[in-house]
N, C-alpha and C positions, 0 to 999 in steps of 0.2 A: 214326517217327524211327529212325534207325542206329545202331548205337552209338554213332559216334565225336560226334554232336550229343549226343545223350545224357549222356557223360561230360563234353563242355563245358559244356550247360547245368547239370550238375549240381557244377561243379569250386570254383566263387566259394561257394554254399551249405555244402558239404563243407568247403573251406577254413575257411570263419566257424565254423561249429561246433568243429574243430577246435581253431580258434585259442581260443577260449571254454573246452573241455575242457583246453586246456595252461593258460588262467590261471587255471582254477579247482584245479587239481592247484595248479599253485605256490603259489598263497594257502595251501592246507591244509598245505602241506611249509613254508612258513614260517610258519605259526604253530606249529608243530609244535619246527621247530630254527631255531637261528640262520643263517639264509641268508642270505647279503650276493651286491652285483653288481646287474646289471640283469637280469628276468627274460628268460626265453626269449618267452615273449608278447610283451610290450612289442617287443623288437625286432624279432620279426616286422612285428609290425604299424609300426613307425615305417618296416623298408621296402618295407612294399606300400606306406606311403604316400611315400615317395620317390619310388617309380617315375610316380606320376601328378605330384606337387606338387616340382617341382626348388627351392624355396625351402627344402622340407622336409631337401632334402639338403645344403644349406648348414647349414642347425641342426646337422645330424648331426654336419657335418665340425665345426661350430665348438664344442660341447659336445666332442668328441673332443680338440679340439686344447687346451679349456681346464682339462679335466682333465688333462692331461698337462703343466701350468705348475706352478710352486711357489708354493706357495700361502704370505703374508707376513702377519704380523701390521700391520695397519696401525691399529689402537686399541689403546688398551692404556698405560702407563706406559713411560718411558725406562728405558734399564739403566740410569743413575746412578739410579732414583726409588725412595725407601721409602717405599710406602704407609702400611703400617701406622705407621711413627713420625711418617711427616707428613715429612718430609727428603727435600729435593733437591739433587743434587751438581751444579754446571756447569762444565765444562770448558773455558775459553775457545778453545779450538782447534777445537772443533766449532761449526760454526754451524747 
């Protein structure tokens, strides 16, 4: 074999350890401190797997895009509502 076979046959195995060596580092540094986000593993790997699965890359986009909405209470009591007393205020102009 040549080199250049060599380092392809060996590029996917390398990569996976790799990718394995970065999520085991991130597990230990977040239990360690407060780390917020998504790690660096994880998104590796969501786009290796984009490049084969193009459905994969519509999730991406659509988690992307829904993070980025404002996000509304939609449970919860009315402003006129006091729970604690038991008392509801209606305003007939609101419907």
């Amino acid at each position: 074999m040549d080199p250049v076979e060599t380092v392809i046959a060996w590029s996917i195995p390398a990569g996976t350890l790799l990718l394995v060596a970065v999520g085991g580092f991130e597990l230990i540094r977040k239990k360690r401190g407060k780390r917020t986000g998504t790690p660096l593993a994880a998104t590796c790997s969501d786009e290796v797997t984009a490049m084969f699965y193009g459905t994969k890359r519509l999730e991406l986009e659509h988690r992307d895009s829904v993070s980025m909405m404002r996000q509304e209470d939609a449970q919860g009591a009315p402003p006129d509502a006091d729970l604690e007393r038991g008392v509801i205020r209606l305003r007939p102009d609101v419907v």
